[in-house]
C-alpha positions in Angstrom: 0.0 0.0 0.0 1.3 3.6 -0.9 0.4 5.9 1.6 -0.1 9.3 -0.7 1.8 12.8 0.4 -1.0 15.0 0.1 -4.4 13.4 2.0 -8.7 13.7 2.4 -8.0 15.9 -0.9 -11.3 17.1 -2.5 -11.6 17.2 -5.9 -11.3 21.0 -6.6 -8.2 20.6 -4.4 -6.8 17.8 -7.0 -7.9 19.3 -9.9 -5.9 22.3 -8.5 -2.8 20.2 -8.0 -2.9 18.6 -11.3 -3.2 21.7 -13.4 -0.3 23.6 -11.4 2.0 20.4 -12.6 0.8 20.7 -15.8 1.8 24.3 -16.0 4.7 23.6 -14.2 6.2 21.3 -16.2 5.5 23.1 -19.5 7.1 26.2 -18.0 10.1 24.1 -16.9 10.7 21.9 -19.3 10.9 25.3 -22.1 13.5 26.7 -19.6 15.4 23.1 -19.1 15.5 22.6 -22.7 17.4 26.2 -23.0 19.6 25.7 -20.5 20.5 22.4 -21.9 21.3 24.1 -25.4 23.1 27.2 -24.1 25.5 24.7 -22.0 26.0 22.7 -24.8 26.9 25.9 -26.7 24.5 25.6 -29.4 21.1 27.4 -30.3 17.5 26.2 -30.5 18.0 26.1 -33.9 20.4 23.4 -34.7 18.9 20.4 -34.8 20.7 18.1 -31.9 19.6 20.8 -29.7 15.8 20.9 -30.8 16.1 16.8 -30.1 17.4 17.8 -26.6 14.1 20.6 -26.5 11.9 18.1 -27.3 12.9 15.1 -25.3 13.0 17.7 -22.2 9.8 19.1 -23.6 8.1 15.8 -23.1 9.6 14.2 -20.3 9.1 17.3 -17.9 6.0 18.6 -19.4 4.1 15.5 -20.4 5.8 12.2 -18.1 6.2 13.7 -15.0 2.9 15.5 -14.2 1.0 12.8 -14.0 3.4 10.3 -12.4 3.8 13.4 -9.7 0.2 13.9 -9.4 -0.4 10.6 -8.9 2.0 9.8 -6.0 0.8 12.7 -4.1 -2.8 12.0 -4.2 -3.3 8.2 -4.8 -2.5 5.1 -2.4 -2.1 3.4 -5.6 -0.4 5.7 -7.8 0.4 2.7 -10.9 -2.4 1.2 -10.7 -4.6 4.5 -10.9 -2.5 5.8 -14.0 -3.4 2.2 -15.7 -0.1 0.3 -15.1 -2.3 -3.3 -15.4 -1.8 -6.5 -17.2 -2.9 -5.4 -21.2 -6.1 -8.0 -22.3 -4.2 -10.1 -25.3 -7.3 -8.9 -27.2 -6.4 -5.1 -27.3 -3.6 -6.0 -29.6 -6.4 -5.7 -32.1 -6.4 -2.3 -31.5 -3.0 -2.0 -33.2 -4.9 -3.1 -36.2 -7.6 -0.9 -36.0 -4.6 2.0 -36.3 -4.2 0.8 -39.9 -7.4 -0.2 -40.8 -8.4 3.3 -39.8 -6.2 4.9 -42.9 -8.4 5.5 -45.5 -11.4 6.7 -43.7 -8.8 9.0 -41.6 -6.9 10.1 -44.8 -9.9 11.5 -46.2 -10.6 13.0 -43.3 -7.3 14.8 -43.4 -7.8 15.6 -46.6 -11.1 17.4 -46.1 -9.5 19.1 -42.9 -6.3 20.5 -44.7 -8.5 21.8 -47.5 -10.0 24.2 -44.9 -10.9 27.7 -45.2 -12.2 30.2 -42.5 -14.1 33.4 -44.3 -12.5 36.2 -45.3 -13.1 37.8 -42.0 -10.9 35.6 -40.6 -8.4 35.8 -42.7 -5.8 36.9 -40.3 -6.7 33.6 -38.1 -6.4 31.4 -41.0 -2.4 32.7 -41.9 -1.9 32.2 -38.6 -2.7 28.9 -38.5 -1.0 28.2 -41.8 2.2 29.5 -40.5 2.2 27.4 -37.5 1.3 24.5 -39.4 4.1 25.1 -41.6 6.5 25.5 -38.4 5.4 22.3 -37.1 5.9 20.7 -40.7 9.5 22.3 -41.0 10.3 21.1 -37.5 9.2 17.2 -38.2 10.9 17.5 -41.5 14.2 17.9 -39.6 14.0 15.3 -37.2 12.9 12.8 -39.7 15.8 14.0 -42.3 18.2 11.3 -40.9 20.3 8.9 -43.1 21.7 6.6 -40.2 20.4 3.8 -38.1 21.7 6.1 -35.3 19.3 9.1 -36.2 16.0 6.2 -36.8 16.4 5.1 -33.1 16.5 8.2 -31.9 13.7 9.6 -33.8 11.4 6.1 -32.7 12.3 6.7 -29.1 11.1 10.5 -29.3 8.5 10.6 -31.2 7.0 7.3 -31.0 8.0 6.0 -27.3 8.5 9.4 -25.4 5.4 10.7 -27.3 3.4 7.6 -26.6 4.7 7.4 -23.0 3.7 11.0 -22.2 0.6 11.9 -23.9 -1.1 9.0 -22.5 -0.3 9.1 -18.8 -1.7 13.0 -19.2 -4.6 12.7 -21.4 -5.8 9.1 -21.0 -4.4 8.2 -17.7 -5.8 11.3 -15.4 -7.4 14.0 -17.6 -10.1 11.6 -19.6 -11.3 9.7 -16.1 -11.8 12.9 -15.3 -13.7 14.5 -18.1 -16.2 11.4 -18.0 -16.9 12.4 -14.8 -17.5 15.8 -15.0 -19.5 15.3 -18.7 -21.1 12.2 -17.0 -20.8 10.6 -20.2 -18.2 8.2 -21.4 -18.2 9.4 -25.0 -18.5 13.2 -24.3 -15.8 12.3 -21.5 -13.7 10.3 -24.6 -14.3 13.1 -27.2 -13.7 16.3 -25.2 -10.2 14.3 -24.3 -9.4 13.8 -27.9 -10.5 17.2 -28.9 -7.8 18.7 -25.9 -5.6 16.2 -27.3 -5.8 17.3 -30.8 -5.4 21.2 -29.6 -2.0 20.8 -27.5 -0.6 20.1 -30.8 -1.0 23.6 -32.5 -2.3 21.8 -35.6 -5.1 23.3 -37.3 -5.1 21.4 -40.4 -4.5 18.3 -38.6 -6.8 19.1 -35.9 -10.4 16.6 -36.8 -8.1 13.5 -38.4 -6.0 13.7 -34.2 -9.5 13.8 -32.6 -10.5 10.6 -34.3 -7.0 8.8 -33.4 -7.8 10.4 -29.6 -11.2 8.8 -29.5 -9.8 5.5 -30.4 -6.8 5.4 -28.1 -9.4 6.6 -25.8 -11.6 4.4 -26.2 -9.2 1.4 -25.9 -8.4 2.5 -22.6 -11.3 3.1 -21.3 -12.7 -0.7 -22.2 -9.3 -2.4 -21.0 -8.6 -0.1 -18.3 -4.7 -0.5 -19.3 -2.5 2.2 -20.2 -0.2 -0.2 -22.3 -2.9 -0.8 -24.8 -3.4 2.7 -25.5 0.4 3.6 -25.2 0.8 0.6 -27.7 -1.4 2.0 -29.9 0.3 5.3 -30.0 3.6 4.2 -30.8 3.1 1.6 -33.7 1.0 4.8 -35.1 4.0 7.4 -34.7 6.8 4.8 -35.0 5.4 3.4 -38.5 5.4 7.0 -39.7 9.1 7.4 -38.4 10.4 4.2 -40.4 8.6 5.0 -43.5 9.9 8.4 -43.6 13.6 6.8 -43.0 12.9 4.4 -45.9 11.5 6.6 -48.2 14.1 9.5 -47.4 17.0 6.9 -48.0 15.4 5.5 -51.2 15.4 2.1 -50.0 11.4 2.4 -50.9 9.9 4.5 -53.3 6.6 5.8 -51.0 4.2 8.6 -50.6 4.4 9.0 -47.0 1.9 11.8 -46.4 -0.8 9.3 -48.7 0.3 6.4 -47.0 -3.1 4.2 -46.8 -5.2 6.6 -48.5 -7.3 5.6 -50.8 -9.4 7.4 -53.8 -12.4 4.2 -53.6 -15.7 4.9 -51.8 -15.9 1.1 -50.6 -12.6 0.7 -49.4 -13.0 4.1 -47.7 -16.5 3.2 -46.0 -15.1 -0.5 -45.3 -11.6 1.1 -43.7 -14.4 2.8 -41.0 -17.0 -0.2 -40.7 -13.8 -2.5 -40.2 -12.4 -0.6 -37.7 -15.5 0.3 -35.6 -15.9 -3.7 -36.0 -12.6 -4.3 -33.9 -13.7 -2.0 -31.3 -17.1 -3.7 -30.6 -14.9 -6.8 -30.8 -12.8 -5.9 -27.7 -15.7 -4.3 -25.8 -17.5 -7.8 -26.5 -14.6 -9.6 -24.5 -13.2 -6.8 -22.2 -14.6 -6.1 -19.0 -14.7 -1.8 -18.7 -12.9 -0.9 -15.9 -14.0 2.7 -14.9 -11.5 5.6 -12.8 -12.5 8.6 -10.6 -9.6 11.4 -10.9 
């Protein structure tokens, strides 16, 4: 038993604590990541050092709010954040990340193609040049011709990403938006949507909410963080090693079309498919519901 630091905490009182973690751990991880490239004697703007920003980025903003939070309000901080045996089932919800491409390509596809009116026109080429910084910064991380550089790049953005965002959004924030919305698929969507917004992509922003909802949903029916952490890096690390092959030329392959598809039927069958696996699981997997 793990006797927690902070005790009889209500839930404005937790809410409080978690959100001031949040914060600082976004704050300090920003000023940890400059430290570490002024030391190093580099700028932000090199790319080793904009590794070192992001892996500092996400291990103090996104990894250790919620492991914090946890062991200073729970008596059983693991198992609270999900840490439980993964039902052999919810491998099918790796699946249902591929299955999902066509449907989510023409989503993304639809999103990108996007246009706000004319009043808003201001808004819109502010989006577009955020989207375009985002795109620029990817491109660099993924522009790597050794083995070296494809590691690093699958333990950043696939492992550290996968590791972080789910502890925050799935492990403590979503039990606690289906509480508050008294819903579990308001709690599950609202999640995704907050999901989808900390990545300051607009023109990403519906095609993230649908891969939120499933990751989401994944969890919420195994009650294991591994299934939907799982999830999240075969997604991200699949990207990572196609990019690497197709950057190299040992494969000749549109990345950014990767699984889409031009074919009504295979589009409508890439949904019906993967909503299919997910019925599946909840079939044979006993929910297992959190309070925050």
């Amino acid at each position: 038993m793990f006797f927690p630091i902070i005790k009889n905490t209500t839930t404005a009182s937790r809410i409080f604590i978690f959100v001031l973690l949040v914060v600082f751990g976004a704050v300090f991880g920003s000023v940890l990541a400059s430290a570490v490239a002024l030391l190093s004697h580099g700028s932000l703007s090199d790319v080793a050092n904009l590794r070192i920003a992001q892996i500092c980025s996400q291990v103090v903003g996104f990894v250790m709010p919620p492991l914090f939070y946890a062991a200073l309000v729970k008596e059983k901080p693991l198992d609270y954040l999900g840490f439980k045996k993964m039902p052999v089932i919810a491998l099918l919800g790796v699946v249902a990340m591929f299955t999902v491409l066509p449907f989510n390509s023409l989503v993304t596809e639809w999103n990108e193609g996007f246009t706000l009116p004319e009043s808003m026109a201001g808004l819109e080429e502010y989006f577009r040049m955020v989207q375009d910084m985002a795109d620029d910064l990817m491109k660099k991380f993924l522009d790597v011709e050794t083995v070296g550089g494809l590691v690093t790049n699958i333990l950043m953005i696939a492992a550290l990403a996968a590791i972080g965002e789910e502890l925050l959004f799935r492990s403590v924030i979503q039990p606690f938006m289906i509480r508050i919305c008294r819903n579990v698929f308001v709690g599950i969507l609202v999640t995704s949507v907050l999901f989808s917004a900390m990545h300051f992509e607009f023109y990403g922003f519906i095609p993230r909410i649908i891969l939120g909802i499933m990751l989401g949903y994944m969890f919420y029916i195994t009650g294991s963080i591994w299934s939907s952490m799982l999830m999240h890096f075969v997604n991200n690390a699949t990207i990572v090693v196609l990019y690497y092959l197709n950057f190299n030329k040992i494969i000749e392959l549109d990345v950014e079309n990767f699984g889409s598809s031009e074919n009504i039927f295979v589009i409508i069958g890439s949904l019906a498919v993967t909503v299919a696996i997910f019925v599946v699981c909840r079939r044979f997997i006993k929910r297992n519901i959190k309070t925050l």
